[in-house]
N, C-alpha and C positions, 0 to 999 in steps of 0.2 A: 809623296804623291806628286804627279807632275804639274803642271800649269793649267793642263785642261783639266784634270781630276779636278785640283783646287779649286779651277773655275765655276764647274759643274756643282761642286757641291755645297757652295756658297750662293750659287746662283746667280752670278755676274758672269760676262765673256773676259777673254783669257786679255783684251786689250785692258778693261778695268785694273787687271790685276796686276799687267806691267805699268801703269799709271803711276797705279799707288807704291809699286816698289819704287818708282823713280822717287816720288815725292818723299817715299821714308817713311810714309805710316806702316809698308810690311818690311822686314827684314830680310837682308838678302838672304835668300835659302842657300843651302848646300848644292854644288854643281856636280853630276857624275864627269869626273876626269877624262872619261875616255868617250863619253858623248856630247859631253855642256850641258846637257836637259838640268834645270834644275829640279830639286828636288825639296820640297815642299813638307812643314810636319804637323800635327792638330793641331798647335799653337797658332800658326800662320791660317789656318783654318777659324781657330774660333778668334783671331784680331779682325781675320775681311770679316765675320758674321757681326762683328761688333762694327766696325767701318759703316757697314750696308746697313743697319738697324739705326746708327747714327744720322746719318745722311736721311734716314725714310723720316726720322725727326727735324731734319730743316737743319743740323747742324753743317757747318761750314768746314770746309776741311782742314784749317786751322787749327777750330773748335775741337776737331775732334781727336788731331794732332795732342791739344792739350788734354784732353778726358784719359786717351791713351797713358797719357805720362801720368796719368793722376790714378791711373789701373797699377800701378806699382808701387804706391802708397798704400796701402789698407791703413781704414785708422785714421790716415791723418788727412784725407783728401775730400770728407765728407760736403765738408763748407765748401769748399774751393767749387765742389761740384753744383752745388745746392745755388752756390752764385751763377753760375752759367745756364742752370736751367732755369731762373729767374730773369736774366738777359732775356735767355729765349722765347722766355714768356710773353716779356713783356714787347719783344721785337710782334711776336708772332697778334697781341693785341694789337699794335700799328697797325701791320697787316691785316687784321680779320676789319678795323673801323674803316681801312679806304676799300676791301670789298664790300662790304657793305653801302659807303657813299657812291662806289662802283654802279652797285645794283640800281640803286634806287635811280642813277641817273640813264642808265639802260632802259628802266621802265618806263620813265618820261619820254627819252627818244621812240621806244617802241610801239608807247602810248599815241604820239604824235603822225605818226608811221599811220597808225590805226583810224586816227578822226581826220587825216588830209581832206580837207575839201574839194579844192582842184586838179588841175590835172598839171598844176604848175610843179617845179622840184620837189624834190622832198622835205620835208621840215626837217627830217633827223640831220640828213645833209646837210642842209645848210647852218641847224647846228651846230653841229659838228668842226662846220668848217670857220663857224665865230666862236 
């Protein structure tokens, strides 16, 4: 299949897809000789559906660099994998405590926004800006 079929059917634009061949998560396909088009096979299809599924998870393209290489292990690559999404885990707890501390400080500002007495600046403002 060509670049745009691939594209289309993975559901990324056809730039995604020369991204990731440059970095080396897809392999170079086969080129027709007498046009250059490359030439695309399922495989290269179901590694971008794995790429794009990966990434919809928050992994890193490093990350997903290594899960890749750990798809050619069967058997022995369980733990290795099981660790990474324990990283992930625990990356992605960080991230949900400071939206959270997020929130709550948005409600304050918002809160502040709301009881203004004057017609002086805004309190959020000037929060904000201490």
């Amino acid at each position: 299949m060509t670049i745009g079929e691939l594209a289309k059917a993975a559901g990324v634009n056809v730039q995604t897809v020369r991204y990731y061949e440059r970095e080396g998560l897809l392999p170079k396909p086969h080129r027709w000789r007498d046009s250059n088009y490359r030439d695309f096979d399922d495989d290269a299809l179901t590694r971008l559906r794995f790429i794009r599924s990966a990434k919809d998870l928050g992994f890193t393209l490093r990350e997903i660099n290594e899960l890749l290489e750990l798809r050619i292990l069967p058997g022995e690559s369980c733990e290795e994998v099981k660790t990474l999404l324990g990283q992930k885990l625990a990356d992605l707890e960080i991230r949900l405590a400071e939206m959270r501390r997020l929130r709550r400080v948005l409600i304050k500002l918002q809160a502040a926004c709301r009881d203004r007495k004057s017609n002086q600046s805004c309190p959020a403002l000037w929060a904000i800006e201490r």
